[in-house]
C-alpha positions in Angstrom: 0.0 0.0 0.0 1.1 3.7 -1.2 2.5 5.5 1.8 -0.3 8.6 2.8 1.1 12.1 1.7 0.5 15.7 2.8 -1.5 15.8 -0.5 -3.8 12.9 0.7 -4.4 14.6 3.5 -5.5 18.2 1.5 -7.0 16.4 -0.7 -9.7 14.6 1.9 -9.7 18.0 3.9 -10.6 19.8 1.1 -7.7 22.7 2.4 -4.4 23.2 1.1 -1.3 21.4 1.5 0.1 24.6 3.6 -2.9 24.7 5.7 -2.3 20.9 6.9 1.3 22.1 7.1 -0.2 24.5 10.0 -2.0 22.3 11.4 0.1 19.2 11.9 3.0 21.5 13.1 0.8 23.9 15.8 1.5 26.8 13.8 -1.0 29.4 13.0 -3.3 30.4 10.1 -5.9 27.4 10.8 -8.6 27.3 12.5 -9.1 25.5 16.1 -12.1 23.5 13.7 -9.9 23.2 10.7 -7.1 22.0 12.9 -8.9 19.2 14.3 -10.6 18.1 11.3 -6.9 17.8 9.3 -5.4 15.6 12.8 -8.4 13.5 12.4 -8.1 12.9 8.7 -4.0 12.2 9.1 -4.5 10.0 12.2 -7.3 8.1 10.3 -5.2 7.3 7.2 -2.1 7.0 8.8 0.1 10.2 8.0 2.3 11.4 9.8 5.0 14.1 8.5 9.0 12.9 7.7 11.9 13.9 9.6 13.3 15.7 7.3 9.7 18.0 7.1 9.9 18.5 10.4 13.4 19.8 10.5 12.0 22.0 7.3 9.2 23.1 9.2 10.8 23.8 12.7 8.1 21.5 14.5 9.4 19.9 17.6 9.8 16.1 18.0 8.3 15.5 21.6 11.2 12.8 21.6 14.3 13.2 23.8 17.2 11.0 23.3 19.8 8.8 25.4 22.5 7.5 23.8 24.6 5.2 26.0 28.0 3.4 25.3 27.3 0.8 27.1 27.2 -2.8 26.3 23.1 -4.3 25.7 23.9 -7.2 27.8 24.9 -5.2 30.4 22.2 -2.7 30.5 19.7 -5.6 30.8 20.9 -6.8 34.2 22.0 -3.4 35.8 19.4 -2.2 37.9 20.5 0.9 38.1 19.9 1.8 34.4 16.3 0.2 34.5 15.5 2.8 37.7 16.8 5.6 36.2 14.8 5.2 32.5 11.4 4.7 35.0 12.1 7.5 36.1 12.5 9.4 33.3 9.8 7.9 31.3 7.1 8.7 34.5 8.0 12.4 33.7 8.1 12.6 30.2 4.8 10.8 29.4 3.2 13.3 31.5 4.4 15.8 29.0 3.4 13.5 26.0 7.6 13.1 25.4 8.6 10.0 24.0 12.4 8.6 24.9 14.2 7.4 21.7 17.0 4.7 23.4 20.5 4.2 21.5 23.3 1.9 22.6 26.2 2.8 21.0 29.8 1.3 20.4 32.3 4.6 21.2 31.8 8.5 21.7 32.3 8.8 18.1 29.6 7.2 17.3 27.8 9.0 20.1 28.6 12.8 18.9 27.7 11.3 15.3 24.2 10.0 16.7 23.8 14.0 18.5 24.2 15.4 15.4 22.2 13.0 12.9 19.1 13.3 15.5 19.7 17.1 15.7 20.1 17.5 12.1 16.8 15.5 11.5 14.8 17.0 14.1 14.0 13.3 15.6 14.6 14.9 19.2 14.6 17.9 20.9 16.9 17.5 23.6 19.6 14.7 25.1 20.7 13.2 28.2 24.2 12.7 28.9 25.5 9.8 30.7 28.8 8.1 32.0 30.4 11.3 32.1 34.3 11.6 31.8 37.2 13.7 32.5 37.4 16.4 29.3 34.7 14.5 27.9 34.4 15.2 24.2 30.6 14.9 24.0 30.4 18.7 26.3 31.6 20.7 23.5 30.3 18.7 21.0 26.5 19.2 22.1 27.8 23.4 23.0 28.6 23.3 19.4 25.3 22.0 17.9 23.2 23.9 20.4 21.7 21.1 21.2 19.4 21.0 24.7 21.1 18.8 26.8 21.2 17.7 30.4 24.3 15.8 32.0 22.7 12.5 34.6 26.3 12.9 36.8 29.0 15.6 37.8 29.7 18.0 39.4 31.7 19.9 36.7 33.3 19.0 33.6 29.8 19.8 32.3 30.8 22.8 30.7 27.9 25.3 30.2 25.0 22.6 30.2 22.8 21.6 33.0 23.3 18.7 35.6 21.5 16.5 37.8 24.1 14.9 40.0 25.0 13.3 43.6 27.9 13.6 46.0 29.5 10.5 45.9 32.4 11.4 47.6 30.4 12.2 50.8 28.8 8.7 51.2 32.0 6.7 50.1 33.5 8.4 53.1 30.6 7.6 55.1 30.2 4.2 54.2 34.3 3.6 55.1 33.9 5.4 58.7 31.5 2.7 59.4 33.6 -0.1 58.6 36.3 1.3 60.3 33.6 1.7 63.9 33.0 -1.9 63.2 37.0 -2.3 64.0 37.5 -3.4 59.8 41.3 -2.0 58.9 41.8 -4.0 55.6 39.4 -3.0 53.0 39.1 -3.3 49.8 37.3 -1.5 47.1 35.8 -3.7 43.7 35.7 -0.2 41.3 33.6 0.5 38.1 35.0 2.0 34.9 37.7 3.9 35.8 37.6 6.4 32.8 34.3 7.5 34.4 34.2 10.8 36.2 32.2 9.1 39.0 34.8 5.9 39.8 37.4 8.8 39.7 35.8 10.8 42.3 34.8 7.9 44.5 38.5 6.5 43.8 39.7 9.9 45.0 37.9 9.8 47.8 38.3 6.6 49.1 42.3 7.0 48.8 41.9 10.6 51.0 39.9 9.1 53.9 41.8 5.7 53.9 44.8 7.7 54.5 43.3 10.4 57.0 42.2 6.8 59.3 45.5 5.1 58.9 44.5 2.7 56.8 47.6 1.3 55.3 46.7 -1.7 53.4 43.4 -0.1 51.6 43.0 -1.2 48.0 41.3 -0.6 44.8 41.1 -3.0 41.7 39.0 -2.2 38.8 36.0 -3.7 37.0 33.2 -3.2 34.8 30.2 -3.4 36.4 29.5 -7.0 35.5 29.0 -9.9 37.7 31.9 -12.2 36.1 34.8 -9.3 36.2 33.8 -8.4 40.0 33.7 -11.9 40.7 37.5 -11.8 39.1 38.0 -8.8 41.2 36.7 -10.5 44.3 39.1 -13.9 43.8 42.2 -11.9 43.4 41.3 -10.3 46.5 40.4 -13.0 48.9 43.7 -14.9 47.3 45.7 -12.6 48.3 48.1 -12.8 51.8 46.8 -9.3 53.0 43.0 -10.6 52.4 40.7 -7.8 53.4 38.6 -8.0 56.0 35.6 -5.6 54.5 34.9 -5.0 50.2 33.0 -1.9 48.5 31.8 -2.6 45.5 30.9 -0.1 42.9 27.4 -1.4 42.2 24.8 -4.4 43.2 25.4 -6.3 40.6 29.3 -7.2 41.3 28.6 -7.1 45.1 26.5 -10.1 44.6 29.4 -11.6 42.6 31.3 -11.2 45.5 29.2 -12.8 48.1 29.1 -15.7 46.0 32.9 -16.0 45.3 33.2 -15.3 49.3 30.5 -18.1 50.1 32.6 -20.6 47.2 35.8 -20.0 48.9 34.9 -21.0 52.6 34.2 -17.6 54.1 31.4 -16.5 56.1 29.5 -13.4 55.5 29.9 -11.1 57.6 32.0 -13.2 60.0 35.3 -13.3 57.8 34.1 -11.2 54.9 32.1 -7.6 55.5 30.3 -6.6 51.5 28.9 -3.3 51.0 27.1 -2.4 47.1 26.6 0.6 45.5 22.8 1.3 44.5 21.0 -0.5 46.6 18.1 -2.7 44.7 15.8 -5.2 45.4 18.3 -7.8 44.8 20.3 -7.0 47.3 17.7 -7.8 49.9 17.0 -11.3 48.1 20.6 -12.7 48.9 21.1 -14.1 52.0 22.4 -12.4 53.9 20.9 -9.6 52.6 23.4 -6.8 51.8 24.2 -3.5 53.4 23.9 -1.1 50.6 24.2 2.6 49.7 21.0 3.8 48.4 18.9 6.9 46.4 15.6 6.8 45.0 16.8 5.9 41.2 13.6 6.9 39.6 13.5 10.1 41.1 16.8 10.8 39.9 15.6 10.5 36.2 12.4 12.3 36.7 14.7 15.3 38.6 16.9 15.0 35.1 13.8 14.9 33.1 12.3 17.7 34.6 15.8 20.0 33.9 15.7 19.1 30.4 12.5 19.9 29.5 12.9 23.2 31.3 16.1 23.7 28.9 13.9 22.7 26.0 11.4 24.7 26.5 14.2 28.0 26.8 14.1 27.9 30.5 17.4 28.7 32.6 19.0 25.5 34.0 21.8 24.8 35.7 23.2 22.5 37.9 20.7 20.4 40.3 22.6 18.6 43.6 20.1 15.6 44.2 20.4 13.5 47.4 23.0 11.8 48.4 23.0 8.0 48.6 22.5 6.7 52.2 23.9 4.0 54.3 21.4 1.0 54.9 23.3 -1.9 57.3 21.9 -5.4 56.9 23.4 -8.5 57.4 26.4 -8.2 55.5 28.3 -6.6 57.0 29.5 -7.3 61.3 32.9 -6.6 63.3 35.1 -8.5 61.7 36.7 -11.7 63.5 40.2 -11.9 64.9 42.7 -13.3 62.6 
């Protein structure tokens, strides 16, 4: 079947193709009658206008975009991710906005995504994710013009808004309690460390390890999956100095961990403390059940929704300090025993 036109539509109107032009797009020079009858006759035959007309026409897409260079596989059993799209879907949908999802392979291909969905009008506005150090993406999306909203920080953000969290204030928190439970060896299972966030956790973990004397404080890197923190968590426990407590830079590798801990012999809590980044409901289903730094995920996305349809819509934005993730002990973490 013949794809319906903008003539089709004129045509069955009995109007011109400029006035269904106006009316599709919300412009003016149509009546409030007229404009009904044309969106009744398009939605009835199934028109709707191209990309490249819109971009022509200057109508807005009600579509915001995420691109994320992340693997799929990943994204599927992260938690995190799942949270923060519920979120950000909640908010949108009560605006009528629509969230066009990309995984991509680089940055590269990132920028190149910004500017084909810019170019073609397919969104009006972007989140930013997995921030870096002189990330290339900043002045990329400065340079199109592009609305865009940056889901981390603080800084390196250049001049576009920010929704972010201090992470730095409940690493430190989360090592203070270890250290009250007596812990002096412990470890932390990292994420990505090209990621502005691992970096400032990383940062902060080395600056309060050293201001409580804690000499034999570690980091080793992963990437947020199950099988590398499991990696993470043999060389750990292999090692002479074996740490006595283990941080790990989300759920999903913390679990990992308790089951690497639980293969080799130890007890958890007894011999082993585990505490996850971004708490979940799966961290309650383990047994024990882990102690876990929490937010409220979907909140998060609906707080970074909510700051880039403001900058959409011409608004001033800036950057938005959300809460910080809190400390919830459970039964994974104890004093550690006497060795």
């Amino acid at each position: 079947m013949k794809r319906p036109t903008i003539a089709d539509v004129a045509r069955r109107a009995g109007v011109s193709k400029g006035a269904v032009s106006y009316a599709l797009n919300g412009q003016p020079g149509v009546s409030e009658a007229t404009r009904q009858r044309i969106l009744a006759i398009a939605a009835e035959i199934g028109f709707s206008p191209s990309s490249a007309a819109r971009a022509l026409s200057g109508a807005t897409a009600k579509a915001v975009g995420l691109a994320l260079c992340r693997p799929a596989r990943i994204l599927g059993i992260e938690p995190f991710f799942m949270e923060l799209i519920s979120g950000v879907e909640a908010e949108l949908s009560a605006r009528s906005y629509a969230l066009t999802l990309q995984v991509v392979a680089d940055q590269d291909a990132e920028i190149a995504v910004y500017r084909r969905w810019w170019a073609e009008r397919r969104v009006d506005g972007v989140f930013v994710c997995d921030l870096r150090t002189d990330d290339r993406r900043v002045p990329a999306l400065e340079e199109l013009q592009l609305p865009a909203v940056v889901i981390g920080g603080p800084g390196h953000t250049g001049t576009l808004a920010s929704v972010w969290s201090d992470d730095a204030a409940a690493l430190v928190e989360t090592v203070e309690y270890l250290v009250a439970l007596g812990h002096r060896r412990i470890a932390r299972v990292g994420g990505l460390p090209s990621l502005l966030h691992t970096e400032i956790r990383s940062d902060a973990f080395t600056e309060v390890c050293a201001r409580l004397g804690l000499d034999e404080a570690s980091t080793v890197w992963s990437d947020y999956t199950g099988e590398e923190g499991a990696r993470a968590t043999r060389r750990l426990l292999s090692s002479a100095a074996r740490p006595t407590a283990v941080i790990y830079d989300n759920d999903v590798m913390a679990i990992a961990g308790l089951s690497v801990a639980q293969e080799m012999g130890l007890q958890v809590p007894g011999d082993l403390s585990i505490v996850a980044w971004d708490d979940s409901p799966l961290c309650q289903l383990v047994h024990p059940p882990l102690t876990a730094l929490g937010r409220d995920i979907p909140a998060y996305g609906a707080h970074a929704a909510r700051q880039l349809l403001a900058a959409i819509a011409g608004e001033p934005v800036s950057g938005l300090q959300d809460e910080t993730a809190h400390l919830t002990p459970r039964g994974s973490t104890a004093p550690p025993r006497i060795r």
